[in-house]
CHARMM-style PDB file with segment names, atoms N, HN, CA, C and O in Angstrom:
ATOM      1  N   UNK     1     -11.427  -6.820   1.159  1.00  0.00      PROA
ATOM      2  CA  UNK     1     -11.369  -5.462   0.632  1.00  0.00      PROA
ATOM      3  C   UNK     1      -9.945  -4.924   0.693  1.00  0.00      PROA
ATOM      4  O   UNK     1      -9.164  -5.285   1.573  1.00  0.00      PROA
ATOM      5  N   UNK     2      -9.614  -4.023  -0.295  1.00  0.00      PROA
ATOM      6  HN  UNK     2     -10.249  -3.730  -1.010  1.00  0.00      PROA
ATOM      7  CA  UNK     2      -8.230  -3.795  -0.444  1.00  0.00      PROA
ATOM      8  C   UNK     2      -8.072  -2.544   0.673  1.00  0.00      PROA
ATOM      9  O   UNK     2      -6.983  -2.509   1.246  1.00  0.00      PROA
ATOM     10  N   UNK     3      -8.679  -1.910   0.895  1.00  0.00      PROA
ATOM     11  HN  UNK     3      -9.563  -1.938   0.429  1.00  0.00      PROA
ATOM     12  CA  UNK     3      -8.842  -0.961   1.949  1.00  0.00      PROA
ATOM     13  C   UNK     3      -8.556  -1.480   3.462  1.00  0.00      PROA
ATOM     14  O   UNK     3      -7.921  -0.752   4.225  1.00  0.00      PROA
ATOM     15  N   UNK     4      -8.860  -2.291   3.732  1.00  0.00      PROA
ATOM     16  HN  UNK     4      -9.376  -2.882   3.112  1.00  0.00      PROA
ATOM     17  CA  UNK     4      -8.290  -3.058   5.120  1.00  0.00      PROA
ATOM     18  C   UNK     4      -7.289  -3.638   4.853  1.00  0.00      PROA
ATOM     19  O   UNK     4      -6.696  -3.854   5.910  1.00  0.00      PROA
ATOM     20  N   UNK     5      -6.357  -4.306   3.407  1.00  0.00      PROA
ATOM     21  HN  UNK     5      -6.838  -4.131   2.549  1.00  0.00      PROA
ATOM     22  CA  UNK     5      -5.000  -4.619   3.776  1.00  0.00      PROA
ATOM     23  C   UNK     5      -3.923  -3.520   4.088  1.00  0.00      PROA
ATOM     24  O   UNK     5      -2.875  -3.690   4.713  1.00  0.00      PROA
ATOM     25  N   UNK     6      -4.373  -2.405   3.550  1.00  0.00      PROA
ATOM     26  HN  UNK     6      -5.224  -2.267   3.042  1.00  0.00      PROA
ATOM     27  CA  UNK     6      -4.063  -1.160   3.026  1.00  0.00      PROA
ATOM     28  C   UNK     6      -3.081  -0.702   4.310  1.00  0.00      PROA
ATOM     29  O   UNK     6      -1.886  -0.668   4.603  1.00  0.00      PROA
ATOM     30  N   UNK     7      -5.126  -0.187   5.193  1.00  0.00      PROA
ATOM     31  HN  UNK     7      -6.097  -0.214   4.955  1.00  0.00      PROA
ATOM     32  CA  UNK     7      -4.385   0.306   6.523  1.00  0.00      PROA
ATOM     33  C   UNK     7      -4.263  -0.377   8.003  1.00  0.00      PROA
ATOM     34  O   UNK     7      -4.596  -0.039   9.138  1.00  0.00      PROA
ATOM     35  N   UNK     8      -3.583  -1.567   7.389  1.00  0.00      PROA
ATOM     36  HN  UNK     8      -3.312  -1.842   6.466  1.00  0.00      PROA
ATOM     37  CA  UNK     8      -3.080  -3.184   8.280  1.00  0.00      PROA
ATOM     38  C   UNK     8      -1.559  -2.361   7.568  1.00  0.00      PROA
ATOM     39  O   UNK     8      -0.767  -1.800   8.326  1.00  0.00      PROA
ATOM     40  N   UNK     9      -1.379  -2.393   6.360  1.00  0.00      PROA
ATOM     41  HN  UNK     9      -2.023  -2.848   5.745  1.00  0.00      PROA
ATOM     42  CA  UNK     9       0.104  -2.510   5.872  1.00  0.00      PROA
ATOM     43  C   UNK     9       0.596  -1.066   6.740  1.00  0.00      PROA
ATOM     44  O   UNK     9       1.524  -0.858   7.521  1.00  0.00      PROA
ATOM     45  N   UNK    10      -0.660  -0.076   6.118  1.00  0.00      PROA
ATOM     46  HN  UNK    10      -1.415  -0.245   5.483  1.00  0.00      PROA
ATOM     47  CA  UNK    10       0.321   1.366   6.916  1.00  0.00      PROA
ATOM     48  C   UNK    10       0.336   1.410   8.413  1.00  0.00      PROA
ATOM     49  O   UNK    10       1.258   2.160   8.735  1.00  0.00      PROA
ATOM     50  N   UNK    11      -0.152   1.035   9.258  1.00  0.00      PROA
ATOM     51  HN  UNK    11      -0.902   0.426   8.996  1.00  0.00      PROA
ATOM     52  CA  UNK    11      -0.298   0.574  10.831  1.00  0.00      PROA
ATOM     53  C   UNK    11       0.856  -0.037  11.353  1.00  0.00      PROA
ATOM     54  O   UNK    11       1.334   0.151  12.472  1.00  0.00      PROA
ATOM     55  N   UNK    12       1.488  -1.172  10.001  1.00  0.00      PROA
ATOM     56  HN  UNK    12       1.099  -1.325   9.092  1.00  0.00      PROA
ATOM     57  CA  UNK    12       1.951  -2.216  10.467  1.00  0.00      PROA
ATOM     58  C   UNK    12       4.075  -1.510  10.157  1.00  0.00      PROA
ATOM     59  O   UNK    12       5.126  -1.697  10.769  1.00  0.00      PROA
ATOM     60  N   UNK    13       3.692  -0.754   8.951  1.00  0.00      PROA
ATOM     61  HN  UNK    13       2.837  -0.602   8.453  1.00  0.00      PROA
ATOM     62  CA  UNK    13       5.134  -0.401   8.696  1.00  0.00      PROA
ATOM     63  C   UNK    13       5.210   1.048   8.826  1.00  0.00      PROA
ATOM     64  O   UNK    13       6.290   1.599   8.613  1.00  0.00      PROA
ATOM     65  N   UNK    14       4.088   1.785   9.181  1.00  0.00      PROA
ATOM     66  HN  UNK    14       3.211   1.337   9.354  1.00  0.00      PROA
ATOM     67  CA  UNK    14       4.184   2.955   9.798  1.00  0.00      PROA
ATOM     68  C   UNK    14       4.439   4.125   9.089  1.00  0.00      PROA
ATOM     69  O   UNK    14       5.144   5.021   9.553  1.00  0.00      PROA
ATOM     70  N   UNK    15       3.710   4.196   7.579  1.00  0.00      PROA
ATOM     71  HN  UNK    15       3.137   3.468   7.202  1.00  0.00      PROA
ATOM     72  CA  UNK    15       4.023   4.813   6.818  1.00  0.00      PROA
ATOM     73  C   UNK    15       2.994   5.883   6.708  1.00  0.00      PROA
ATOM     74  O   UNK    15       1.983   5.625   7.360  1.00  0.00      PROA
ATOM     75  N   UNK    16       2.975   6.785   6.194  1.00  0.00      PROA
ATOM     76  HN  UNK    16       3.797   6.995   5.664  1.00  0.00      PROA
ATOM     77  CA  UNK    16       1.930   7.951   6.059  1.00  0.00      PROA
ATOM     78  C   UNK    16       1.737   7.502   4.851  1.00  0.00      PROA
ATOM     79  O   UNK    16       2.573   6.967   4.124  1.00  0.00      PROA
ATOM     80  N   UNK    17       0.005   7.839   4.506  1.00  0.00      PROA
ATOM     81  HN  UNK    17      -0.674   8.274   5.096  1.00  0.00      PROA
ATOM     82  CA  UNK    17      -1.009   7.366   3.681  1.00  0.00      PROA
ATOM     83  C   UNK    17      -0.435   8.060   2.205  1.00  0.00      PROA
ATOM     84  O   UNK    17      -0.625   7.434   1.162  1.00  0.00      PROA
ATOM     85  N   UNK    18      -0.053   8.774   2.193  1.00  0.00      PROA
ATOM     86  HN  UNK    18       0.101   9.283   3.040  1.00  0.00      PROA
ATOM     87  CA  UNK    18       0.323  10.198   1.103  1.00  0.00      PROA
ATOM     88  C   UNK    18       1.261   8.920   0.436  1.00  0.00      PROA
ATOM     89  O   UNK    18       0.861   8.104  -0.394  1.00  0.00      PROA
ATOM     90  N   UNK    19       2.246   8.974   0.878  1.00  0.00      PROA
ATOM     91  HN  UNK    19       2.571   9.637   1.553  1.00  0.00      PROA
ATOM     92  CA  UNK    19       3.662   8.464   0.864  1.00  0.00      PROA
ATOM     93  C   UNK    19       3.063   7.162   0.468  1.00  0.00      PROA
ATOM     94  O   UNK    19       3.213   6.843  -0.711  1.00  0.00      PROA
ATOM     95  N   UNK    20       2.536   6.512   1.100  1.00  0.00      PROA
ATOM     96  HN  UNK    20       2.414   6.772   2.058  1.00  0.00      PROA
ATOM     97  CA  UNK    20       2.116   4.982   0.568  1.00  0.00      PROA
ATOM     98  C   UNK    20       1.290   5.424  -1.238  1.00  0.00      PROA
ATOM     99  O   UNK    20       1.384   5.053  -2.408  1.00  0.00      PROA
ATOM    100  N   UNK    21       0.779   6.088  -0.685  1.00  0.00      PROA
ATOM    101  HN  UNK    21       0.702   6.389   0.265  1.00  0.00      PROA
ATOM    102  CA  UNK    21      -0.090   6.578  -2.467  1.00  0.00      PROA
ATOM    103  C   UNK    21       0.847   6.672  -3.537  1.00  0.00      PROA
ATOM    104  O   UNK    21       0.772   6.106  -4.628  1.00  0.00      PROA
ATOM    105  N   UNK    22       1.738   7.441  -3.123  1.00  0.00      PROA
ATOM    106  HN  UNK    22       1.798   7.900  -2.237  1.00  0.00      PROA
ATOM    107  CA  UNK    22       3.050   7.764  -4.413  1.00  0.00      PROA
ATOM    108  C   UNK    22       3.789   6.576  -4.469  1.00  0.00      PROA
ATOM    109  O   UNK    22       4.474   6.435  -5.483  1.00  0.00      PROA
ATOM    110  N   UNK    23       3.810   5.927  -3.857  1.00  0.00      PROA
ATOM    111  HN  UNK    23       3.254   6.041  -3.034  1.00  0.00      PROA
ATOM    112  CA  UNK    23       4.860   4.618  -4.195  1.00  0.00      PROA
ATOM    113  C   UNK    23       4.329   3.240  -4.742  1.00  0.00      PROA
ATOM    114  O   UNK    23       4.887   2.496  -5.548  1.00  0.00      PROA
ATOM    115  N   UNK    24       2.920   3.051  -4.007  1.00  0.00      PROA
ATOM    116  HN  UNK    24       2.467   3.655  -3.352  1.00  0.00      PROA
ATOM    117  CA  UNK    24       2.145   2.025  -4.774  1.00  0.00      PROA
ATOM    118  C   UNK    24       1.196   2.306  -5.926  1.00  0.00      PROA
ATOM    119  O   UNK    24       0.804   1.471  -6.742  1.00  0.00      PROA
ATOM    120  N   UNK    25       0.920   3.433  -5.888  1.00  0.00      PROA
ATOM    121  HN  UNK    25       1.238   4.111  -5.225  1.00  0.00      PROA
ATOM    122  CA  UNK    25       0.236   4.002  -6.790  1.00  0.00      PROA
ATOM    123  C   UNK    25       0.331   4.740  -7.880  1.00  0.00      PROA
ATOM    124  O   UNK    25      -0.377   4.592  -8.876  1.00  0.00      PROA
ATOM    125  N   UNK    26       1.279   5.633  -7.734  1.00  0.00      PROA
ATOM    126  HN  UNK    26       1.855   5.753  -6.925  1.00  0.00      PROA
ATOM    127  CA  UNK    26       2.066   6.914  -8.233  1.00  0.00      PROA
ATOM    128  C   UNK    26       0.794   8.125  -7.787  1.00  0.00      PROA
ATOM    129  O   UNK    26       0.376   8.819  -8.714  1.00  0.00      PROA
ATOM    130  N   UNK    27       0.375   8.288  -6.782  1.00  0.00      PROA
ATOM    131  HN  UNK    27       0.714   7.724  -6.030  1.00  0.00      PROA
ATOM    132  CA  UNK    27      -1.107   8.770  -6.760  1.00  0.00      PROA
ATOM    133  C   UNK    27      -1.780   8.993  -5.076  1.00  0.00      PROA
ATOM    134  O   UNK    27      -2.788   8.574  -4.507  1.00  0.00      PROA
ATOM    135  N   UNK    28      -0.463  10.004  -4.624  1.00  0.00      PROA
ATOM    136  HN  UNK    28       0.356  10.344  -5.086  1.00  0.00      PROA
ATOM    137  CA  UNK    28      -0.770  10.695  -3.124  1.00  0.00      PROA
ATOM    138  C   UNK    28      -2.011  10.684  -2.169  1.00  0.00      PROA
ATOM    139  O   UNK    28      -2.092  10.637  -0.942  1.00  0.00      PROA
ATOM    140  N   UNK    29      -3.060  10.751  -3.280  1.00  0.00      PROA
ATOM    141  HN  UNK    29      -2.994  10.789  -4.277  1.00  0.00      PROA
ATOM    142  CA  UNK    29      -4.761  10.784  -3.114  1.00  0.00      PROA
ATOM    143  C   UNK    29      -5.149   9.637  -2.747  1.00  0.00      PROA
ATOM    144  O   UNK    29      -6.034   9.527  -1.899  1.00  0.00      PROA
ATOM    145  N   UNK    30      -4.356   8.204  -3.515  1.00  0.00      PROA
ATOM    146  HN  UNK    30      -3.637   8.293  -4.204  1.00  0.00      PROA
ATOM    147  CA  UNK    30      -4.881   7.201  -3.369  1.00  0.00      PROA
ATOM    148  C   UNK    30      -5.544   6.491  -2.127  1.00  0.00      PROA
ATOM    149  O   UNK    30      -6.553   5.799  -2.267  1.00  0.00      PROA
ATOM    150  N   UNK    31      -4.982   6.673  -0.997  1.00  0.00      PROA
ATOM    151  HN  UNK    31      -4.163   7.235  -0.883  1.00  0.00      PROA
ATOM    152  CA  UNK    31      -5.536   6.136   0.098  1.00  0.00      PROA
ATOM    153  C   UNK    31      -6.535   6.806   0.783  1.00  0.00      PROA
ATOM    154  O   UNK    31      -7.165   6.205   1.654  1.00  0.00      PROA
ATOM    155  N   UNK    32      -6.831   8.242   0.455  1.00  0.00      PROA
ATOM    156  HN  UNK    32      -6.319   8.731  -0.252  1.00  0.00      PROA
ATOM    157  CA  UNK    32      -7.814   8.879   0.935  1.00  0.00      PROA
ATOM    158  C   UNK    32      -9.136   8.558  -0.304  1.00  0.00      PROA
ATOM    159  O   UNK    32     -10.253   9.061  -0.174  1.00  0.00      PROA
ATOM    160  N   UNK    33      -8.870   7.905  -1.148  1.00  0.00      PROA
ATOM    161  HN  UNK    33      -7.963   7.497  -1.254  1.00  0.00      PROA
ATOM    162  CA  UNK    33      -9.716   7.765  -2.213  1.00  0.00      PROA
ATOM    163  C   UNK    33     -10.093   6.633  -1.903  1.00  0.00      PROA
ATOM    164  O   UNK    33     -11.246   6.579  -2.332  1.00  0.00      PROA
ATOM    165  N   UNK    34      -9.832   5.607  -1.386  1.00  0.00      PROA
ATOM    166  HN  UNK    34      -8.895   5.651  -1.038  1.00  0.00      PROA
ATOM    167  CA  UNK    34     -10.037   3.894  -0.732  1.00  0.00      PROA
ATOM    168  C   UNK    34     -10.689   5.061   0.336  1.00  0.00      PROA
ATOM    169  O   UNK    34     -11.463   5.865  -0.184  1.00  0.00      PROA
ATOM    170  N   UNK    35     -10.513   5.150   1.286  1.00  0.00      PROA
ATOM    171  HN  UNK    35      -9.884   4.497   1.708  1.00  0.00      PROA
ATOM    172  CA  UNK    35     -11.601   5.809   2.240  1.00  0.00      PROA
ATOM    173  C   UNK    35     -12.490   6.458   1.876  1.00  0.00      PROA
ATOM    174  O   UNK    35     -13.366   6.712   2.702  1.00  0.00      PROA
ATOM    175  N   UNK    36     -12.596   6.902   0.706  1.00  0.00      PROA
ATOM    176  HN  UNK    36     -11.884   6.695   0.034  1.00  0.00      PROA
ATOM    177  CA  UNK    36     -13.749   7.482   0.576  1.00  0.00      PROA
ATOM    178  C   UNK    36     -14.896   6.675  -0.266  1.00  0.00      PROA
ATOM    179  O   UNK    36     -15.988   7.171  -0.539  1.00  0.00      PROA
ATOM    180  N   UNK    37     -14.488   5.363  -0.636  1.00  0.00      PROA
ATOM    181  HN  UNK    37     -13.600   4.959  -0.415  1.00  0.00      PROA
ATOM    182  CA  UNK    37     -15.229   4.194  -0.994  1.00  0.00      PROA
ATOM    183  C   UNK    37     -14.645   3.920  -2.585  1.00  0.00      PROA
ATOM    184  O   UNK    37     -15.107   3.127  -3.406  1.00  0.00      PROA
ATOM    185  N   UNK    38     -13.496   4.824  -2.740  1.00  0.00      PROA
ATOM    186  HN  UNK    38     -13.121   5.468  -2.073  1.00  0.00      PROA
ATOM    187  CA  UNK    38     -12.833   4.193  -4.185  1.00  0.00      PROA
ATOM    188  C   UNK    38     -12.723   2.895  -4.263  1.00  0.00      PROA
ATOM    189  O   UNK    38     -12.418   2.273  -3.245  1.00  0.00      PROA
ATOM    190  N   UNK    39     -12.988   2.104  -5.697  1.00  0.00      PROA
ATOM    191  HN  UNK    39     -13.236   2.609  -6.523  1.00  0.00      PROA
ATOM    192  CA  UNK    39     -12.748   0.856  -5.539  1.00  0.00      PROA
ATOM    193  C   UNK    39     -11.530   0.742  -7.238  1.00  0.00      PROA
ATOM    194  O   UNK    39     -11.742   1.131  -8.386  1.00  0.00      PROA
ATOM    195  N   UNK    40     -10.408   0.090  -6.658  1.00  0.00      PROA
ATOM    196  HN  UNK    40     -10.235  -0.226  -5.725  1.00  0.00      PROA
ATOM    197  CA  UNK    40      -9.290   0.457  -7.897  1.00  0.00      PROA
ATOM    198  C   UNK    40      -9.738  -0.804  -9.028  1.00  0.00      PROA
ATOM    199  O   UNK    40     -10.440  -1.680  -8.524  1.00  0.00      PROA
ATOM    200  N   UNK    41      -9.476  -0.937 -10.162  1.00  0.00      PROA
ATOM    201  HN  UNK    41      -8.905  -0.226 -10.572  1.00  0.00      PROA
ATOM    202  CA  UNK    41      -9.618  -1.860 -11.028  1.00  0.00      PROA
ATOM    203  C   UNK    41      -9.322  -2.715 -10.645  1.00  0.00      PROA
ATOM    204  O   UNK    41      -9.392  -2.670  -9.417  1.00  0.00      PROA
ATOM    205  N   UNK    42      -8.744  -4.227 -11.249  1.00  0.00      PROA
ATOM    206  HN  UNK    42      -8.687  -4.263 -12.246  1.00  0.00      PROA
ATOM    207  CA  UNK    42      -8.316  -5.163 -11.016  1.00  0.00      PROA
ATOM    208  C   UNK    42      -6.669  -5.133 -11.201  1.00  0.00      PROA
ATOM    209  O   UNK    42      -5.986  -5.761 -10.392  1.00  0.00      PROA
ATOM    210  N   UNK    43      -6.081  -4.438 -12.213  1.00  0.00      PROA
ATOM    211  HN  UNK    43      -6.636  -3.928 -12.870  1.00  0.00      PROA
ATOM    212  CA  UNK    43      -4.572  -3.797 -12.185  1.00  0.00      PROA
ATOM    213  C   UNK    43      -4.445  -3.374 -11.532  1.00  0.00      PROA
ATOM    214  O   UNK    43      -4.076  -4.207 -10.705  1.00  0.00      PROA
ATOM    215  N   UNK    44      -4.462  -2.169 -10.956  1.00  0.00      PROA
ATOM    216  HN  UNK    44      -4.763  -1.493 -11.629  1.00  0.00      PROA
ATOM    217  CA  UNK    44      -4.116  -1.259  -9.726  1.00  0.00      PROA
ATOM    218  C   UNK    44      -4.271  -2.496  -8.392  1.00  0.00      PROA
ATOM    219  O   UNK    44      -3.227  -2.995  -7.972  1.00  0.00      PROA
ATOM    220  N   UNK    45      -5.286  -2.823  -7.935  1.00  0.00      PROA
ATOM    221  HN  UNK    45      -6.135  -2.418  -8.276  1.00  0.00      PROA
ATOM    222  CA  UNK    45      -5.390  -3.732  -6.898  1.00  0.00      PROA
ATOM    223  C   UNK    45      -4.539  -4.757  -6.841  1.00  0.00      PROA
ATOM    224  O   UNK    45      -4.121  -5.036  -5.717  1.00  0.00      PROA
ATOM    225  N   UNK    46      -4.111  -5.488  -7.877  1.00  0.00      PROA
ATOM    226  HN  UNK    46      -4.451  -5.261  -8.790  1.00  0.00      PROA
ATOM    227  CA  UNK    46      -2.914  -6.100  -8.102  1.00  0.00      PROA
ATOM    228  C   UNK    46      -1.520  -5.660  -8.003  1.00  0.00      PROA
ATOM    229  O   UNK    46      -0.636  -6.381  -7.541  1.00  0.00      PROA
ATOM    230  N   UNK    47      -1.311  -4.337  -8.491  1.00  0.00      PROA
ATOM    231  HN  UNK    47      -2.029  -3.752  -8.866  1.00  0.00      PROA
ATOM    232  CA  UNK    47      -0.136  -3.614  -7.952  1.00  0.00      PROA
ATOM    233  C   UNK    47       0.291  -2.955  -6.774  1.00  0.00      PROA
ATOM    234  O   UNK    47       1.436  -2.569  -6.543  1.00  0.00      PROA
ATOM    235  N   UNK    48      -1.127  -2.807  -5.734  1.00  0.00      PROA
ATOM    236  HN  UNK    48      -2.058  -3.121  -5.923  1.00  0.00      PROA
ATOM    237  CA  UNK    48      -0.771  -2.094  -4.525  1.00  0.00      PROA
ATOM    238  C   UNK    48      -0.274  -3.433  -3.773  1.00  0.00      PROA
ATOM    239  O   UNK    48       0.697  -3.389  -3.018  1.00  0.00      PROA
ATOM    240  N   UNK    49      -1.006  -4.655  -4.025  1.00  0.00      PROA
ATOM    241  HN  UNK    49      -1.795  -4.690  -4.639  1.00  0.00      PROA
ATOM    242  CA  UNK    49      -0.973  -5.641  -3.403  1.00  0.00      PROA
ATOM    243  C   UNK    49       0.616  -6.045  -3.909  1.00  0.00      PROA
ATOM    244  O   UNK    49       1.506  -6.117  -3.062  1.00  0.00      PROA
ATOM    245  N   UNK    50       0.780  -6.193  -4.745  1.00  0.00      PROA
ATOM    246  HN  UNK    50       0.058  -6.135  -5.433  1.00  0.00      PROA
ATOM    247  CA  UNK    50       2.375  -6.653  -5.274  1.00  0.00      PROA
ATOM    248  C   UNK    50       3.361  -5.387  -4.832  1.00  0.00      PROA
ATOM    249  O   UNK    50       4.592  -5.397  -4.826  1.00  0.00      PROA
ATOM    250  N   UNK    51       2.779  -4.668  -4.591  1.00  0.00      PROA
ATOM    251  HN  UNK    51       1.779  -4.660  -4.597  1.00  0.00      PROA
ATOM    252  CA  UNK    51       3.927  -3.357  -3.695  1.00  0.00      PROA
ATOM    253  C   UNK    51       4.357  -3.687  -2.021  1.00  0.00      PROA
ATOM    254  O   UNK    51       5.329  -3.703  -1.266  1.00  0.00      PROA
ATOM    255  N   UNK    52       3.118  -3.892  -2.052  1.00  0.00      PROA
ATOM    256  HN  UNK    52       2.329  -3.880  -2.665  1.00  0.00      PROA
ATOM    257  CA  UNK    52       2.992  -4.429   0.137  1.00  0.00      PROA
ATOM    258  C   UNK    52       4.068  -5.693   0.133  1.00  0.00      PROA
ATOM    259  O   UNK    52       5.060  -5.724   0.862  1.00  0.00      PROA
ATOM    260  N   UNK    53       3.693  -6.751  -0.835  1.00  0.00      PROA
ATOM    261  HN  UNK    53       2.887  -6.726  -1.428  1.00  0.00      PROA
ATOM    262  CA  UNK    53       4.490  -7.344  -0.438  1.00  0.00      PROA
ATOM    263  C   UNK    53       5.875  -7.539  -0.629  1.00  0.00      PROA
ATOM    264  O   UNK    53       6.510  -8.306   0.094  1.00  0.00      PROA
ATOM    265  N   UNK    54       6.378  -6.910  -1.533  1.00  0.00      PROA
ATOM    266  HN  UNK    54       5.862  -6.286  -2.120  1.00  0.00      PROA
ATOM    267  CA  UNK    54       8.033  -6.360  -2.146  1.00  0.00      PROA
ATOM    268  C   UNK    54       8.468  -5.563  -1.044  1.00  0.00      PROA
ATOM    269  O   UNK    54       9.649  -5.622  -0.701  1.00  0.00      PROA
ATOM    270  N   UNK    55       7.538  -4.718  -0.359  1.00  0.00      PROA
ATOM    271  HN  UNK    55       6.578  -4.670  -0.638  1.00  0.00      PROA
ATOM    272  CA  UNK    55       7.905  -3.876   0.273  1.00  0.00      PROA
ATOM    273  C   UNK    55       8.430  -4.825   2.174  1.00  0.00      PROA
ATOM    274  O   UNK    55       9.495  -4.931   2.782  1.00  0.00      PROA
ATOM    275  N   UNK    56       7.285  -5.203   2.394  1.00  0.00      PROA
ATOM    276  HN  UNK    56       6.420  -5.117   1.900  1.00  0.00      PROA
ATOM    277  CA  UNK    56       8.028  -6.259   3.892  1.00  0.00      PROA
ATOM    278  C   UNK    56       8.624  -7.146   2.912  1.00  0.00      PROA
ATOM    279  O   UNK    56       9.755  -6.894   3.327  1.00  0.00      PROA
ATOM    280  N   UNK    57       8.864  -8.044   1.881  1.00  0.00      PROA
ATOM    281  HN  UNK    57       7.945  -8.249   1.544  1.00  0.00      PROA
ATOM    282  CA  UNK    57       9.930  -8.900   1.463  1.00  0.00      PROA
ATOM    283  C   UNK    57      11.497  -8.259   1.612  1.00  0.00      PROA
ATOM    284  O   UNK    57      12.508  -8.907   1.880  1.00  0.00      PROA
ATOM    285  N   UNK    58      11.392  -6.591   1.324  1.00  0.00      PROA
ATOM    286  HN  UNK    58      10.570  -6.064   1.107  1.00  0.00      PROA
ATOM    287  CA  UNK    58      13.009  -5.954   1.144  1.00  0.00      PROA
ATOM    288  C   UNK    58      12.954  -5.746   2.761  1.00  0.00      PROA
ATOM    289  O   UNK    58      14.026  -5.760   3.365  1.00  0.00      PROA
ATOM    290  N   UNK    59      12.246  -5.634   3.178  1.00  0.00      PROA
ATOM    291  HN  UNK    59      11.376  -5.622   2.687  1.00  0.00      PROA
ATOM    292  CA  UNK    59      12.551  -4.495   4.749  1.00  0.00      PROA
ATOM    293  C   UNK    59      12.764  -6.128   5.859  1.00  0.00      PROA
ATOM    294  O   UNK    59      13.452  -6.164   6.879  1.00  0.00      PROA
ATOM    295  N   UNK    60      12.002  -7.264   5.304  1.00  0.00      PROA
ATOM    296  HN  UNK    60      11.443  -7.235   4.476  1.00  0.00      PROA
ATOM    297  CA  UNK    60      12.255  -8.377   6.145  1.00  0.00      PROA
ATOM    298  C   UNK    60      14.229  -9.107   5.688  1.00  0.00      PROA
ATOM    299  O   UNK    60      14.904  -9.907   6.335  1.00  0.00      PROA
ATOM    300  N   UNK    61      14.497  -8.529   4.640  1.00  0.00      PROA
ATOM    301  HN  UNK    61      13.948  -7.879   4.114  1.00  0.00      PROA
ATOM    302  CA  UNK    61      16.024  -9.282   4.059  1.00  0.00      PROA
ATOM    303  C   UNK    61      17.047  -8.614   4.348  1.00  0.00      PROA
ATOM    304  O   UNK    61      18.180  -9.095   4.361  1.00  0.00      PROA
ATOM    305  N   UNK    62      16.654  -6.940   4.722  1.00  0.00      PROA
ATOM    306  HN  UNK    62      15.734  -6.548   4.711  1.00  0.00      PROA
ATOM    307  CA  UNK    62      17.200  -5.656   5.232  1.00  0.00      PROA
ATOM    308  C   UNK    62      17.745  -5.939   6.744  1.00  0.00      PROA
ATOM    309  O   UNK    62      18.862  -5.659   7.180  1.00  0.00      PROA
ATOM    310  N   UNK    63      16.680  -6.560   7.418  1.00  0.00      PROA
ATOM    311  HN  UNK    63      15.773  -6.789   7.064  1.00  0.00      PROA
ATOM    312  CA  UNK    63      17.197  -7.020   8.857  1.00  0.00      PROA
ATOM    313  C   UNK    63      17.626  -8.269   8.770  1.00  0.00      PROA
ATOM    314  O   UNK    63      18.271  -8.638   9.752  1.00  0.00      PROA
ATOM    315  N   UNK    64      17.485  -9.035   7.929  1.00  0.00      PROA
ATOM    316  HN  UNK    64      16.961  -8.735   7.132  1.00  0.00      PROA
ATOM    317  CA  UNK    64      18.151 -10.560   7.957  1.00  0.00      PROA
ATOM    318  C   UNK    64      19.568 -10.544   7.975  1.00  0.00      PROA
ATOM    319  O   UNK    64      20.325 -11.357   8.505  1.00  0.00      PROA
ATOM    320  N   UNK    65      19.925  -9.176   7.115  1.00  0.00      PROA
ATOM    321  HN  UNK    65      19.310  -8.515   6.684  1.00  0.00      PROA
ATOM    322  CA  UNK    65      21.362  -8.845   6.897  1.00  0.00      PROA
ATOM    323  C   UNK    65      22.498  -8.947   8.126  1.00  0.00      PROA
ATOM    324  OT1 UNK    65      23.676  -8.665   7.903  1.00  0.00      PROA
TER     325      UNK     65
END
């Protein structure tokens, strides 16, 4: 379920849910909408997922520096 990578990713990089919504989503609501049993298409689910991981790919090359 995309809802448990979700809030593994925000736990893990410590981001507020809002903030994760507008950046993977364009859509502030979004993570309170996965909690409330939203289920995103197959695009969207593909893009939050391709966000998480761009996102530790830059922040893991950021400290490699």
């Amino acid at each position: 379920m995309l809802i448990r990578s979700v809030e593994k990713f925000l736990r893990e990089q410590d981001i507020p849910a809002t903030k994760f919504g507008r950046l993977a989503a364009s859509d502030p609501r979004f993570v309170l909408d996965l909690r409330m049993g939203r289920e995103p298409r197959g695009f969207m689910a593909a893009r939050v997922l391709s966000f998480m991981e761009g996102y530790r790919a830059g922040k893991e090359a950021a400290h490699g520096e």
